[in-house]
C-alpha positions as CSV (number, residue, x, y, z in Angstrom):
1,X,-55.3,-43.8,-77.9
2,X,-52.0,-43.1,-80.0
3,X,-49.2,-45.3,-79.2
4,X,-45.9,-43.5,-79.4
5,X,-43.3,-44.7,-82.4
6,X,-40.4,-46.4,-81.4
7,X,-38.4,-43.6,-82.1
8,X,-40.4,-41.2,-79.9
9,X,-39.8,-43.8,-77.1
10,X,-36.2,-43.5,-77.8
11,X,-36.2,-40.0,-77.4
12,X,-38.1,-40.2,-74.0
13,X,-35.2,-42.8,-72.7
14,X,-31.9,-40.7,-73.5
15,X,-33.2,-37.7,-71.8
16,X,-34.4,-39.5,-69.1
17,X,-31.4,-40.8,-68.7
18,X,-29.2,-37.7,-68.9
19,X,-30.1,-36.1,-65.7
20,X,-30.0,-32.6,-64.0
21,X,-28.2,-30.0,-66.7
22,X,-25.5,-28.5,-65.9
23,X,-26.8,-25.3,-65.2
24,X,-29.5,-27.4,-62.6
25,X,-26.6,-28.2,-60.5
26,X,-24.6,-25.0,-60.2
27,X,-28.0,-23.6,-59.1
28,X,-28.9,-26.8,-57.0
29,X,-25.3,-26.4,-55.3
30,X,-25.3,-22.6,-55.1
31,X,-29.2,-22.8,-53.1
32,X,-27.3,-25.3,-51.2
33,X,-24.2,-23.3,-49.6
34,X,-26.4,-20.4,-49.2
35,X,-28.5,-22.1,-46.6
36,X,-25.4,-23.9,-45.1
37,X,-23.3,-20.9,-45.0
38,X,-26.8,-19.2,-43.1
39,X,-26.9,-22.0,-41.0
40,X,-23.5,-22.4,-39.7
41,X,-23.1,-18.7,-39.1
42,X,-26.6,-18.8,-36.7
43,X,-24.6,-21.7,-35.1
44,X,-21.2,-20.4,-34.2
45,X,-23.1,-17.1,-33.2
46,X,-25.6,-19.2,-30.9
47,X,-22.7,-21.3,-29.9
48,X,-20.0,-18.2,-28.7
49,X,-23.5,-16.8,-27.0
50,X,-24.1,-20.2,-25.5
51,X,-20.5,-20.5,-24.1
52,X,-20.7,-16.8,-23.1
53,X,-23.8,-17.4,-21.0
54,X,-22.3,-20.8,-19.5
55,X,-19.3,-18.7,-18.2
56,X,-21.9,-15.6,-17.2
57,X,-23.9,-18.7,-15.0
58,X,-20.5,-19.8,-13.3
59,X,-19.3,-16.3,-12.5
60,X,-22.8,-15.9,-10.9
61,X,-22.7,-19.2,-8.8
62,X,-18.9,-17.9,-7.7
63,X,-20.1,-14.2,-6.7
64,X,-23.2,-15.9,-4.9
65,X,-21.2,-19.0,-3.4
66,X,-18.0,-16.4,-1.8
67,X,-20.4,-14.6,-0.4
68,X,-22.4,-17.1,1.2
69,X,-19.2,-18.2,3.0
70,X,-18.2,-14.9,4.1
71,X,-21.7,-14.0,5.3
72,X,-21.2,-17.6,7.4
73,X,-18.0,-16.3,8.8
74,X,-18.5,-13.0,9.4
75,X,-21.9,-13.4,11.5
76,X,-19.6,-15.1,14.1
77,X,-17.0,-12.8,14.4
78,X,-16.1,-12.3,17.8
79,X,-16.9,-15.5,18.7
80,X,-15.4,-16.4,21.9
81,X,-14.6,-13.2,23.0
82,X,-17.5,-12.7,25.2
83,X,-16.0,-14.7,28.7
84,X,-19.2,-13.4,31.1
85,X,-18.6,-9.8,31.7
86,X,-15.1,-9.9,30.2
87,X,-16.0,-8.1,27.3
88,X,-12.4,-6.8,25.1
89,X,-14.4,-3.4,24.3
90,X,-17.3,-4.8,22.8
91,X,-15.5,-6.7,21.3
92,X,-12.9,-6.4,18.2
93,X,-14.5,-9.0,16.0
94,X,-13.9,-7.4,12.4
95,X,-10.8,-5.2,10.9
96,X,-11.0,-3.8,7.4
97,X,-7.8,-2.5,5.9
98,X,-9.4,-0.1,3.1
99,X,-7.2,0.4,-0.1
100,X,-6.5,3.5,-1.4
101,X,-6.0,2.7,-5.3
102,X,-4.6,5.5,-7.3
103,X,-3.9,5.6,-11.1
104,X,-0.5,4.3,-10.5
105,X,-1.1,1.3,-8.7
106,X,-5.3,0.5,-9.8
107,X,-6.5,1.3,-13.3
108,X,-9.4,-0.2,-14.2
109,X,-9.6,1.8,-17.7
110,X,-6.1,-0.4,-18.7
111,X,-7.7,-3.1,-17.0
112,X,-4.9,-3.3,-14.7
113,X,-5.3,-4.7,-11.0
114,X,-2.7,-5.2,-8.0
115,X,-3.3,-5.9,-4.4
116,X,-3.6,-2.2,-4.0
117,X,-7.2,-2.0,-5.7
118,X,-8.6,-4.6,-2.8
119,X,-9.4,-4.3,0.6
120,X,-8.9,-6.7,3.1
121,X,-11.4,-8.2,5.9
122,X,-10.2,-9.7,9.0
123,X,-12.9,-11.8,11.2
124,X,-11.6,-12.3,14.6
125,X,-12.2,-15.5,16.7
126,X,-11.1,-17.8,19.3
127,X,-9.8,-21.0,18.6
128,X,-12.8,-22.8,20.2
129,X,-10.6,-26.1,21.2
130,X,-8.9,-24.7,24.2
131,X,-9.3,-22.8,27.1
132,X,-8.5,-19.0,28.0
133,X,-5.7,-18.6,30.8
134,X,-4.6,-16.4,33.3
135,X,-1.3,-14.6,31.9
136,X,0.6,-15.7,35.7
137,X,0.8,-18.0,37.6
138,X,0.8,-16.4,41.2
139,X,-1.7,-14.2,42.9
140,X,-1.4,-11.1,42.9
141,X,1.1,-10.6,39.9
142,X,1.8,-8.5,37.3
143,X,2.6,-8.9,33.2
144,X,3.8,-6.0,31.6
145,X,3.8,-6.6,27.9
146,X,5.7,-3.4,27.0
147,X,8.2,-4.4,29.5
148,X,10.8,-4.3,26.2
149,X,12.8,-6.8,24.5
150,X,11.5,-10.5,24.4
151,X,9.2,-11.6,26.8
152,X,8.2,-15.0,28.1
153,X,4.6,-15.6,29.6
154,X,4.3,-18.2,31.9
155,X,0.9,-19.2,32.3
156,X,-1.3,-22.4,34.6
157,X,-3.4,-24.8,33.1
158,X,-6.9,-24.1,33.5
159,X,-8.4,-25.2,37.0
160,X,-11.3,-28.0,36.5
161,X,-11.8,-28.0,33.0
162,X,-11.5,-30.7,30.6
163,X,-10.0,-31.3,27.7
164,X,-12.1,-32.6,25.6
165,X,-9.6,-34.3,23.1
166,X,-8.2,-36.4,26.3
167,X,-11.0,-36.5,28.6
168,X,-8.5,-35.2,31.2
169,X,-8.0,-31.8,32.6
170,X,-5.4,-29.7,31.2
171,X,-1.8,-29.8,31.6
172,X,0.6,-27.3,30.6
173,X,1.6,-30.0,28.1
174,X,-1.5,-30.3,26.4
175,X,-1.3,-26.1,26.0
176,X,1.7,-26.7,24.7
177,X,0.6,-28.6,21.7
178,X,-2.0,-25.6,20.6
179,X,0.9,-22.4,20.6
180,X,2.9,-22.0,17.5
181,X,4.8,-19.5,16.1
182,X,3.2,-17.0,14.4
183,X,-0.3,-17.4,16.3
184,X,-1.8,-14.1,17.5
185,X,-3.0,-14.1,21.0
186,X,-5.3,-11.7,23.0
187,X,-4.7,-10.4,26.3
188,X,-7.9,-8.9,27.8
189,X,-8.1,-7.1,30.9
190,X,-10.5,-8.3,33.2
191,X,-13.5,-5.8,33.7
192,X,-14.2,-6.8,37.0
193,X,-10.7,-5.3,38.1
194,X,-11.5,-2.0,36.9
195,X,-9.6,-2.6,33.2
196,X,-13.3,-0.8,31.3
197,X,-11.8,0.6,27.8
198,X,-12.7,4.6,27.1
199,X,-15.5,4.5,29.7
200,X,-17.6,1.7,28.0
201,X,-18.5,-1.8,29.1
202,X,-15.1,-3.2,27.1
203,X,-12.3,-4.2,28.6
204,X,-8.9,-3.4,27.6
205,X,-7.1,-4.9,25.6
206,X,-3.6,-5.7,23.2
207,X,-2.5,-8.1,21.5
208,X,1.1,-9.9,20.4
209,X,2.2,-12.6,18.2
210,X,4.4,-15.3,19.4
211,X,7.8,-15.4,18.3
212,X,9.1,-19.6,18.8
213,X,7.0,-22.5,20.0
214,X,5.5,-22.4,23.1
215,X,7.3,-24.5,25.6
216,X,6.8,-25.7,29.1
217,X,8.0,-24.8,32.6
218,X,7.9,-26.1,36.0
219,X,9.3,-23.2,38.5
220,X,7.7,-23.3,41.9
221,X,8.9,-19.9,42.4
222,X,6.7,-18.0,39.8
223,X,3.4,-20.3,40.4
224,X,4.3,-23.5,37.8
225,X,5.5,-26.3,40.4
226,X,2.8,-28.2,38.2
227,X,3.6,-27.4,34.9
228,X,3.1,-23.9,32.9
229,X,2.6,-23.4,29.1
230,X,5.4,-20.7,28.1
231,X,4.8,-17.9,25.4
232,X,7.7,-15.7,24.0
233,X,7.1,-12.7,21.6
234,X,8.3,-9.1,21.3
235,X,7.1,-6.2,23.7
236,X,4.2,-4.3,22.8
237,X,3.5,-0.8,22.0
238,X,2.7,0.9,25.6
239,X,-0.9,2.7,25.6
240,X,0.1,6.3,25.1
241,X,-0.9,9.3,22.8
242,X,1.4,8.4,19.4
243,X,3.4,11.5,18.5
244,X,1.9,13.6,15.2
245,X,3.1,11.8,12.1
246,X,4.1,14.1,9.8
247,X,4.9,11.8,7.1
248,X,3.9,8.5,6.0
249,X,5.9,6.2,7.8
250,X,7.7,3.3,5.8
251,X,6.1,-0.1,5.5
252,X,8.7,-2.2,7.4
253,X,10.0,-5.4,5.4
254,X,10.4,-7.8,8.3
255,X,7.7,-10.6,7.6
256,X,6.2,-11.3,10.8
257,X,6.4,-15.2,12.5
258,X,4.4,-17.7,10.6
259,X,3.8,-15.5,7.6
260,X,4.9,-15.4,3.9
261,X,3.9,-11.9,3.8
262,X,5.2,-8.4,5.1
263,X,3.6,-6.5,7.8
264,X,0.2,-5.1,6.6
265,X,0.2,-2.2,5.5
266,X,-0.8,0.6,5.8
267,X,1.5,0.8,8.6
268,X,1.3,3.4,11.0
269,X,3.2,2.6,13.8
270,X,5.1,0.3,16.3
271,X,3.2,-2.6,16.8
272,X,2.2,-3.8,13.1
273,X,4.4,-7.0,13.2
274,X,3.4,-8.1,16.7
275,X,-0.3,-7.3,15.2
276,X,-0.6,-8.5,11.9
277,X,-4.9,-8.6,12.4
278,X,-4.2,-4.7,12.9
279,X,-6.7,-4.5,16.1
280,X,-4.3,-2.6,17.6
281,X,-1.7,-0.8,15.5
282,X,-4.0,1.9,15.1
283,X,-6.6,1.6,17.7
284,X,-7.3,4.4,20.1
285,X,-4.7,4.3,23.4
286,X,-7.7,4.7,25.6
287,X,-8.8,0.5,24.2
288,X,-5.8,-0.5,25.5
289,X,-3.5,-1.2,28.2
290,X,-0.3,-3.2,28.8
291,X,-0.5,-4.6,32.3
292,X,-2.4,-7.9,32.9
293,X,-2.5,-10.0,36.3
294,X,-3.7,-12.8,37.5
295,X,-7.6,-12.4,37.1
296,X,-6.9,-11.3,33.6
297,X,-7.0,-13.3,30.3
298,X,-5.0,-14.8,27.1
299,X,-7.0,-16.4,24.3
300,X,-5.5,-17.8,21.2
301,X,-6.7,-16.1,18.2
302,X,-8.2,-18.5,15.0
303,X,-8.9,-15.1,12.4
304,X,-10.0,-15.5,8.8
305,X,-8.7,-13.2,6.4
306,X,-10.2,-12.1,3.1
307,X,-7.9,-10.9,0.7
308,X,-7.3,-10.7,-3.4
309,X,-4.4,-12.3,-4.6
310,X,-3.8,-10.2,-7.5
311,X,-0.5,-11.6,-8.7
312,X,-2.0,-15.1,-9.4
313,X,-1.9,-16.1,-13.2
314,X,-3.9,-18.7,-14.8
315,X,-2.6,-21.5,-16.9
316,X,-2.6,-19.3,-20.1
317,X,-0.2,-17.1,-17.8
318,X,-2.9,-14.6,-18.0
319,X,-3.5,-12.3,-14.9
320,X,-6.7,-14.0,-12.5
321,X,-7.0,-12.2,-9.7
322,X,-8.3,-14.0,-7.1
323,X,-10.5,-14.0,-3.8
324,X,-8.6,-15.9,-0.8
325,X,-9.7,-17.3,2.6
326,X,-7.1,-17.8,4.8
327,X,-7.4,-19.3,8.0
328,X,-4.7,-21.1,10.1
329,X,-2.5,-20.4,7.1
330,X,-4.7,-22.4,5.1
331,X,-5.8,-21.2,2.2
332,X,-8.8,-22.0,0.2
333,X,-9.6,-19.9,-3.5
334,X,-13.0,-18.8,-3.2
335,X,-13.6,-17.0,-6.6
336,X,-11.7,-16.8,-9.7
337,X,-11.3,-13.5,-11.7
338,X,-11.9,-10.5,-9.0
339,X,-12.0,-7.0,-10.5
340,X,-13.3,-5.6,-6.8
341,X,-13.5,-6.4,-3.5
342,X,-14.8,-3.2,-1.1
343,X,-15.8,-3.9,2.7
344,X,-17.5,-1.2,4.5
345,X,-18.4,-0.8,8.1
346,X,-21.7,0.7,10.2
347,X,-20.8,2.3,13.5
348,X,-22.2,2.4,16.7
349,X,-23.0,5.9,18.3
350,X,-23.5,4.7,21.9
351,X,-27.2,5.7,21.6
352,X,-28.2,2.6,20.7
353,X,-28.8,3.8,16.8
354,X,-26.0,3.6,13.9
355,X,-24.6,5.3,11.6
356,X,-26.4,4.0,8.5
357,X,-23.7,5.1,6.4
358,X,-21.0,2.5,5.5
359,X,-17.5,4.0,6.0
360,X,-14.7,2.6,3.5
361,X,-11.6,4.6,5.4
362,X,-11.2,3.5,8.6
363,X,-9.5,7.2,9.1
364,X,-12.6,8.3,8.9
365,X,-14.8,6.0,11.0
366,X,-16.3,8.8,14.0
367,X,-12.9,7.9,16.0
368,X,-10.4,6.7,13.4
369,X,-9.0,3.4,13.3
370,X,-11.4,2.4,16.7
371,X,-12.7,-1.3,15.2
372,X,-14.8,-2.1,18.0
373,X,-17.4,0.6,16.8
374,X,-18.5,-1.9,13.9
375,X,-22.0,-3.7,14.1
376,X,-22.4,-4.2,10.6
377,X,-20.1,-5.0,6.8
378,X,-21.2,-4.3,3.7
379,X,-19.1,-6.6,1.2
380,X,-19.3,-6.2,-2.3
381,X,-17.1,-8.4,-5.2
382,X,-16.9,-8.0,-8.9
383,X,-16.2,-10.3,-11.2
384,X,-15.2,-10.6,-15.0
385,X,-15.4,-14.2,-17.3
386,X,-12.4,-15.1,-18.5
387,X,-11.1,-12.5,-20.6
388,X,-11.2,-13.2,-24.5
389,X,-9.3,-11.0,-26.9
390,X,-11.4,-12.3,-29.8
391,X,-14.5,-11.3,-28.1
392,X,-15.9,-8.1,-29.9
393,X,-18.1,-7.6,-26.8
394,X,-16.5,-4.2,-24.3
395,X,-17.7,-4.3,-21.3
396,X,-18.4,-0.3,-19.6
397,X,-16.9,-1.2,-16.6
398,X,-13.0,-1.3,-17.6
399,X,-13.6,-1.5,-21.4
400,X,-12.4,-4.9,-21.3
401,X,-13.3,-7.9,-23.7
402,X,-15.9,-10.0,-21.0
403,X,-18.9,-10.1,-19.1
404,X,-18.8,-8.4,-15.5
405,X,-21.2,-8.8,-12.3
406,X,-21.2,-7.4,-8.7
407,X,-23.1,-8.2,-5.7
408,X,-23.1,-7.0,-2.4
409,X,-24.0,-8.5,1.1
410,X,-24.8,-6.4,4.6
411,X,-24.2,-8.7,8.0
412,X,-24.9,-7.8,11.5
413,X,-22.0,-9.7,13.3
414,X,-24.1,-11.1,15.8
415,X,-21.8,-11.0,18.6
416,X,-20.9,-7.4,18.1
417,X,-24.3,-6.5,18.4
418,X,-25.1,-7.9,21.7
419,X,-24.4,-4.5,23.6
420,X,-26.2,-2.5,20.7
421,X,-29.3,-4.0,20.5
């Protein structure tokens, strides 16, 4: 075996000691950001598409989670309405004012949206904590809601029930408590005294919203020596054939009691601020009547109202348009980020069959405006993640920069189908 000289050992040792060459590192380093530079680009892509998907799950759980709720509300609609045969034609337990978007006030291709691209659904109810009433005191008597001017309803406890909060019967005090102003209430004529709406099992009907705080009275004279609740509010629209509109009325700009809003519109006629629910402003004159006595009813109304607050801006001050449940002037934010909210309506034909269609102008429903025809809503929402600038993703829908979904929902209000079975 040859042992190496000292001086070859030497040699071994400096370049041992030297290390990698120059040129080995720039390579080295070069191999290096390559695979760094290929690694963080998969990550930001994997992490915009992560974040992407995360908001595409939450817009999802919002489109499924509103309508859940207003499948839970609007199954009950008309809830309460039903007092044995007392039935205010069929009843009225859904409104839908359809929108009419035009280029001027909806365009989706600029991605613009005002109130005027969204309909709006009303589920009527009863406020389930009190009683109905008789509109008068004395037997016989007569209420005549179109009488003009301001008018006061006195109106008796109930006889024999209870109220369930005091475990007493009810006192004209007690009613007093549950009136404000603003509430909508219902007068129903009763069926057994002839009061059938346009030859059906319904009863006439109209309705009026009270205009101060319902007070109390104790005059002997008109059946209240015990005590009477008291409700004030403007005079109702008689039930007559409107005259031909020729042109669009106005929308009046009075807000009506209780309400940050103006009247709804579209606004056809007298009557829209003493209905703001719109179950009679355009209803046929044969539903309704204006002359209630002592067998007759007055419920106080508890609606929910599904609208899109268009106006709303997030904290970026970008527009979020959003999807609002209002009840008792509560309101709760359903959904974030609404690009559509439709609500159409299937009709009944009296032949115990419907019109499978789904009708999105009420001006069109077989007779125009007549709400009690509806036994079932279609409701269908859209909605957009948060819009992103940076995003190169373009959407078909409106061409804007984020995701979109839409689902739809079909209930059978179950106490409008009752009579339609």
């Amino acid at each position: 075996m040859r042992i190496p000289s000292r001086g070859e050992q030497g040699r071994r040792g400096r370049a041992a000691g030297e290390g990698f060459s120059l040129f080995e590192l720039l390579v080295a380093m070069a191999v290096f950001l390559i695979i760094s530079a290929a690694a963080f680009t998969l990550f930001g892509r994997h992490q915009a598409v992560l974040s992407e998907e995360q908001l595409t799950v939450g817009l999802n759980i919002g489109l499924r989670n509103a309508l859940a709720q207003i499948q839970l509300d609007v199954v009950n609609a008309g809830n309460g309405l039903l007092m044995g045969t007392n039935v205010p034609a069929w009843p009225v337990g859904v409104t839908i004012i359809n929108s009419d978007p035009t280029a001027a006030t909806c365009n989706p291709s600029g991605t613009v949206y005002t109130n005027a691209c969204f309909d709006q659904l009303n589920v009527i109810l009863v406020d389930s904590t009190m009683p109905a009433i008789h509109p008068c005191g004395i037997n016989p008597c007569s209420v005549v809601t179109s009488a003009g001017g301001t008018i006061t309803l006195n109106a008796p406890p109930p006889s024999g029930l209870i109220n369930a909060a005091t475990g007493l019967p009810w006192t004209a005090t007690d009613l007093k408590k549950k009136f404000s102003v603003g509430d909508q209430i219902l007068f129903i004529q009763s069926c057994s005294g002839g009061g059938h709406a346009n030859g059906t099992n319904g009863c006439a009907f109209t309705t009026a919203t009270l205009e101060a705080n319902a007070s109390t009275s104790n005059n002997a004279a008109i059946g209240c020596a015990s005590g009477c609740v008291s409700l004030t509010f403007n005079s109702t629209t008689p039930p007559a054939p409107p005259p031909p509109v020729t042109t669009p009325p106005t929308p009046p700009s009075k807000p009506y009691p209780g309400s940050n809003s103006v009247c709804p519109t579209p606004t056809p006629v007298p009557n829209t601020c003493n209905d703001p629910l719109n179950m009679t402003s355009r209803a046929p004159y044969t539903d309704l009547t204006d002359t209630y006595g002592f067998n007759d009813w007055v419920v106080r109304l508890a609606p929910i109202t599904y609208s899109v607050n268009a106006n709303n801006v997030d904290s970026n001050n970008q527009p979020d348009p959003q999807l609002v449940r209002t009840q008792g002037n509560v309101q709760s934010v359903l959904m974030d980020q609404v690009i559509g909210f439709k609500v159409g309506a299937a009709l009944w034909n009296n032949t115990n069959t419907t019109y499978f269609p789904y009708y999105y102008d009420a001006s069109k429903y077989t007779t125009p405006y007549e709400y009690d025809l509806i036994r079932s809503v279609r409701v269908s929402i859209i909605g957009r993640t948060e819009p992103n600038g940076t995003n190169p993703y373009v959407n078909a829908y409106d061409y804007g920069h984020y995701m979109i979904r839409g689902n739809s929902i079909i209930v059978d209000p179950r106490n409008l189908t009752m009579n339609g079975d």
